[in-house]
C-alpha positions in Angstrom: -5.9 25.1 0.3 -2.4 23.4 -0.3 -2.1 19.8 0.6 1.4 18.1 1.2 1.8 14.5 -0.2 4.5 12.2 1.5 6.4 10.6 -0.9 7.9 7.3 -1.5 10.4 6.6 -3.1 14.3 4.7 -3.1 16.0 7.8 -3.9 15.7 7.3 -7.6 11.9 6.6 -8.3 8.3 7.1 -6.8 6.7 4.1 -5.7 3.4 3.7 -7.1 1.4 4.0 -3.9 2.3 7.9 -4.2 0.4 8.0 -7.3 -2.6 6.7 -5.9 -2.1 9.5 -2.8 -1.7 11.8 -5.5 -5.6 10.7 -6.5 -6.9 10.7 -3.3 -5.3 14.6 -2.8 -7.3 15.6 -5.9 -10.3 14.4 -4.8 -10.0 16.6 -1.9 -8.6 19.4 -4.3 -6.4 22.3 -3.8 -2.6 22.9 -4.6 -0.8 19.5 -4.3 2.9 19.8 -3.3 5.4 16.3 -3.2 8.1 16.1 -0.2 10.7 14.0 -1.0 13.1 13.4 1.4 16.5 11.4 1.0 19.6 11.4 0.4 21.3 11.5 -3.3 17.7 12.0 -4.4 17.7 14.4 -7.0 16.2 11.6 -9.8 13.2 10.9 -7.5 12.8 14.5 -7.3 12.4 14.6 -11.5 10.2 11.8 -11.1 7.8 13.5 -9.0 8.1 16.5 -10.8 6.5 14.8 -13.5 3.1 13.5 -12.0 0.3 14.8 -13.3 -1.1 16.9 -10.7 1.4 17.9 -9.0 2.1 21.7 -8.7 5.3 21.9 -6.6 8.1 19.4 -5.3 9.9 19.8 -1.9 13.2 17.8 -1.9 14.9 17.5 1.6 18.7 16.1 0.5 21.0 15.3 3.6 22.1 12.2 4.7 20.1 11.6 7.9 17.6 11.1 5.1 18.9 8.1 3.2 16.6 5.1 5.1 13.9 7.5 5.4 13.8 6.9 9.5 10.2 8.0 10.5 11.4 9.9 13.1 13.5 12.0 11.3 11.0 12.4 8.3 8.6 13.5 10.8 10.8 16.4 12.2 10.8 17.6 9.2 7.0 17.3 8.3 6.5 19.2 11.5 8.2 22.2 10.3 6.3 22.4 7.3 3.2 21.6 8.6 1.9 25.5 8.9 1.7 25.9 5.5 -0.7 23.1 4.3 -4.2 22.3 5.2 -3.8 18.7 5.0 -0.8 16.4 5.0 -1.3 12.4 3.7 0.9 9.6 3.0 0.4 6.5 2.1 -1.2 3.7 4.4 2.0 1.9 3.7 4.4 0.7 6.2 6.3 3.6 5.7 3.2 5.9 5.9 2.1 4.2 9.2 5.0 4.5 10.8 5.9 8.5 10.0 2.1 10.0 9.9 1.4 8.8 13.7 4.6 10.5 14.6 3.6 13.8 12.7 -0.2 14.2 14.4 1.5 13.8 17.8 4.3 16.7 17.1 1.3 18.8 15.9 -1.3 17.3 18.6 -4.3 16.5 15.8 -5.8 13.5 15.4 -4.6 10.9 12.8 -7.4 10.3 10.2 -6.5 6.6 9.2 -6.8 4.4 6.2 -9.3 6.7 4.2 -11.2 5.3 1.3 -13.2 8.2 0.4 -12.9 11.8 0.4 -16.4 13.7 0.3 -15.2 17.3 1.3 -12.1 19.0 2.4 -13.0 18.2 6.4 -14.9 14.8 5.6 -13.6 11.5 4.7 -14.7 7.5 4.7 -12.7 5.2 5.9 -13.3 1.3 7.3 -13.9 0.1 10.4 -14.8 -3.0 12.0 -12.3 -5.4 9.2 -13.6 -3.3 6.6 -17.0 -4.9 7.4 -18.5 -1.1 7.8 -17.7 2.5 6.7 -17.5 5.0 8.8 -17.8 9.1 7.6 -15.9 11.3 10.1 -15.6 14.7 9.7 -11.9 16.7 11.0 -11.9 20.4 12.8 -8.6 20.2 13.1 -6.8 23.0 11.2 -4.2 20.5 9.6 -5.9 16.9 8.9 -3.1 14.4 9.2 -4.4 11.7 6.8 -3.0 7.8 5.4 -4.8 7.1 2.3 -5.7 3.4 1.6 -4.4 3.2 -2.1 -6.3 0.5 -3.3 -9.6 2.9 -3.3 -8.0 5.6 -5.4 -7.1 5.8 -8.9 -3.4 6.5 -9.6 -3.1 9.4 -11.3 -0.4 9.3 -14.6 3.4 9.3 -13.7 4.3 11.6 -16.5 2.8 14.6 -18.1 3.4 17.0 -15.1 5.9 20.0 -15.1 6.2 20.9 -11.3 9.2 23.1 -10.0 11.3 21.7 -7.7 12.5 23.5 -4.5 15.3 22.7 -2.2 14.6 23.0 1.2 16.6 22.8 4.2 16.8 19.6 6.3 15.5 19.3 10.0 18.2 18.5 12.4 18.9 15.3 12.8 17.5 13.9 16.1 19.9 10.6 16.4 17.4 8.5 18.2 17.5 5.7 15.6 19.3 4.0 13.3 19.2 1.5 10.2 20.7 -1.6 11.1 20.0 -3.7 8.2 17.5 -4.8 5.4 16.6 -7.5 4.2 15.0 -7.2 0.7 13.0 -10.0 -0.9 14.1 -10.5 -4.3 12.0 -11.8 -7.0 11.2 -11.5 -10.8 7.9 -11.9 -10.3 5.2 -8.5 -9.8 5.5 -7.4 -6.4 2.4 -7.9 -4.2 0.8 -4.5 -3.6 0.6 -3.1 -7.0 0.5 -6.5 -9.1 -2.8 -6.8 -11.5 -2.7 -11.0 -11.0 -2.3 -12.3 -7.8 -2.8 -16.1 -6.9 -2.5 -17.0 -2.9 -2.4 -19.5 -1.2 -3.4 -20.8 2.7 -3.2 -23.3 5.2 -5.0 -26.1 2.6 -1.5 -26.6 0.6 -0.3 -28.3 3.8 3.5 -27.0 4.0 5.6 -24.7 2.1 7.1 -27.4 -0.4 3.5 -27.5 -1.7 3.0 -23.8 -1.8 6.2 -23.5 -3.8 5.4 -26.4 -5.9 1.4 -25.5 -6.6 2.0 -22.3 -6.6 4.7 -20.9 -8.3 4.1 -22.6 -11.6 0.4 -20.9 -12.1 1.9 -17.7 -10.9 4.9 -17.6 -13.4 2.2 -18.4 -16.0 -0.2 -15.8 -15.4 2.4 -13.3 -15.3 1.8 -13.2 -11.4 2.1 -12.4 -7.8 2.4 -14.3 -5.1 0.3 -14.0 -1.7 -0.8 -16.3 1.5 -3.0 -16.1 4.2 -2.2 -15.0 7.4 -2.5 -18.9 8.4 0.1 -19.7 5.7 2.5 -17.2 6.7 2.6 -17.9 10.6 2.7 -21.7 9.7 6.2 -20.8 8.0 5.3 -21.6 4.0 6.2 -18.0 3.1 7.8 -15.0 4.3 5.5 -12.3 5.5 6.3 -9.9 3.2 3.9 -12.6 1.2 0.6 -12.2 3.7 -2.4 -10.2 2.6 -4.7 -9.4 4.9 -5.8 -7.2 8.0 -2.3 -7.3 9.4 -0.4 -7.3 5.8 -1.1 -5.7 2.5 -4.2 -4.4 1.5 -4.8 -5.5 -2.2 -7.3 -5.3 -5.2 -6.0 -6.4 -8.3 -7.7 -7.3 -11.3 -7.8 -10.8 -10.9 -7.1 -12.6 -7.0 -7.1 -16.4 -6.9 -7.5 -18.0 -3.8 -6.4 -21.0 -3.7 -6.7 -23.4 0.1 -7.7 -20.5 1.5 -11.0 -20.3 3.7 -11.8 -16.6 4.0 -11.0 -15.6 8.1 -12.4 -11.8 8.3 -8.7 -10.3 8.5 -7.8 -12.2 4.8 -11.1 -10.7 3.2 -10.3 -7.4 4.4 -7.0 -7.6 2.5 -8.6 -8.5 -1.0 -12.2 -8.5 -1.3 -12.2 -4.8 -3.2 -10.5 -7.1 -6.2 -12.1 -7.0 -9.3 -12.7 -10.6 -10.2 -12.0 -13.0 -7.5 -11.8 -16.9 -8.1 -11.4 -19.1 -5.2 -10.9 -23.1 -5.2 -11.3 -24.9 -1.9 -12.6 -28.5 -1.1 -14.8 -27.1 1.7 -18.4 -25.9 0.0 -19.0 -23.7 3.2 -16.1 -21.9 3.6 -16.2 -18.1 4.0 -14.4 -17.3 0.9 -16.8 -18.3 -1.4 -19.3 -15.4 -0.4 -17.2 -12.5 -1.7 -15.8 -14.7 -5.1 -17.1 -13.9 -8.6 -15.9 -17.6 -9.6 -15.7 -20.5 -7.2 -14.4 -24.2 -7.5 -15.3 -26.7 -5.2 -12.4 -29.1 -5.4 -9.1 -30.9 -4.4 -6.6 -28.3 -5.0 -3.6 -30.8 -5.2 -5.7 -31.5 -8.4 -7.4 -28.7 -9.5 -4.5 -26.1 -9.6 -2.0 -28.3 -11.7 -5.1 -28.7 -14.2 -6.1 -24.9 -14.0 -2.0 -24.1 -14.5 -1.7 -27.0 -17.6 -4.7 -24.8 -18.8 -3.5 -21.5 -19.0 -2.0 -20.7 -22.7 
C-alpha cells in the first residue's frame, strides 16, 4: 500500500499543513511518496525530502506548474493515480480546489475533511458544523482524501532521507490562467498554523476598533489575528482574517475570543483549541459553552486591561 501526499509549497518550502498530511498518511500506514509540483522547485523538493516519513519525492518541474493551477496539478495526479492506494492533500484552499478535480478524472468519491483514520478503507470526518462525526468506510480502489490538519500531528520537517525522482509533466491543458495575487503581508504569525490567536467579532463595532483593541494584545502575545464571519462581511478585516465554517479551520494553543458570540459556523473553525478564553458582555452568548476561561465584560475595557497585563 503506497499513498501519494499533495504537497504545498511556494517553490522553495513546504507549508506546514503538508506535515500534518504527512501524519494523517501514517496513521493510515504504508509507503508515503511527496508530489511536488512547480516550477524552479528543486529547494522544495530538498525540503520534502527531508520529512520524516517520507520514503520517496515526486518533483513535476515545468512551467505550467508555477501557480500550481488545480487543473493542471490534477492532470497530472491522474496519471499517477494507478500506482497508489490513496491520494490526500490538504483541506486547504489549494487542497479543495485540486482533490475534487482528481476524484472526478478517476470517477471515485471524494472523502472530505477527515479527522480520523481507523483503517486503510475507514475514516472520521465531521458533519453537520462539526456538531457530529460521521465513520464512512471507501470501496473504491484509490480513496481520494482532504485531511483536516488541525486533527493530526505534524510529523518533524527534518530527519528524513527520501530520493527524489523527476518525473515528467502532464500536458498542459491551457484552460486557466493566474491573473494576479494579492498576498496579505504581515509580521505577525499567520492564521492557520499560529499557537496564539486573538479574534475579534461584530461587538468591536467597526474596523478602527478592531485595529485599535486588537492589534496591541496580539503584537504582545506574540499573536495572530482572526474575526468572525460577522466581522469580516461587515468590512473590519480582510477575509483572509475569518475563521470559521467558511474560512480557516483552527486549533491553537491558546484562542481568545474577544466580541464574539459563538454562531455554529465560527465554533466549527476553533473549538478543537486547546485553551479557549472568551470575553463578551452578553452572559448567554453561545461562546461561552465551548471556553475553558470566560469574562463577562465590556470589552472596550476589558481588552486594553487584559493587554496592559500581559508582561
Amino acid at each position: 500500500m503506497t499513498i501519494l501526499v499533495i504537497a504545498e509549497h511556494d517553490n522553495q518550502s513546504i507549508k506546514a499543513a503538508t506535515l500534518n498530511t504527512v501524519g494523517a498518511a501514517a496513521k493510515i500506514g504504508g509507503d508515503v511518496h511527496l508530489l511536488v509540483a512547480g516550477a524552479g522547485c528543486g529547494a522544495a523538493a530538498e525540503a520534502g525530502a527531508k520529512i520524516a516519513g517520507v520514503s520517496k519525492v515526486l518533483v513535476a518541474d515545468a512551467p505550467h506548474y508555477d501557480a500550481q493551477l488545480a487543473e493542471n496539478v490534477a492532470e497530472l495526479i491522474k496519471g499517477l493515480a494507478g500506482s497508489y492506494s490513496h491520494i490526500l492533500a490538504p483541506a486547504t484552499s489549494a487542497g479543495k480546489n485540486t482533490l475534487p478535480r482528481v476524484a472526478a478524472l478517476l470517477d471515485v468519491a471524494q472523502i472530505s475533511d477527515i479527522v480520523g483514520a481507523e483503517s486503510a478503507d475507514t475514516f472520521v470526518r465531521p458533519i453537520y458544523a462539526g456538531n457530529a462525526l460521521a465513520t464512512v468506510r471507501s470501496s473504491d480502489s484509490v480513496k481520494v482524501i482532504t485531511v483536516r490538519t488541525t486533527a493530526f500531528e505534524p510529523v518533524a520537517e527534518a530527519g528524513g532521507n527520501a530520493a527524489v525522482e523527476s518525473i515528467a509533466a502532464a500536458a498542459d491543458l491551457g484552460i486557466s490562467s493566474l491573473v494576479g495575487r494579492e498576498l496579505t503581508k504581515s509580521a505577525r504569525p499567520e492564521l492557520g498554523a499560529a499557537k496564539i490567536i486573538v479574534s475579534g467579532g461584530r461587538g468591536l463595532g467597526n474596523g478602527e476598533n478592531y485595529h485599535a483593541i486588537m492589534e496591541p494584545l496580539a503584537d504582545k502575545l506574540g499573536a495572530a489575528l482572526g474575526a468572525s464571519r460577522a466581522a469580516v462581511d461587515a468590512g473590519y478585516v480582510p477575509n483572509d482574517y475569518q475563521v470559521g465554517q467558511t474560512g480557516k479551520i483552527v486549533a491553537p494553543q491558546l484562542y481568545v475570543a474577544v466580541g464574539i458570540s459563538g454562531a455554529i459556523q465560527h465554533l466549527a473553525g476553533m473549538k478543537d483549541s486547546k485553551v479557549i478564553v472568551a470575553i463578551n458582555k452578553d452572559p448567554e452568548a453561545p461562546i461561552f459553552q465551548v471556553a475553558d476561561y470566560g469574562l463577562v465584560a465590556d470589552l472596550f475595557e476589558a481588552v486594553p486591561q487584559l493587554t496592559a497585563a500581559v508582561g
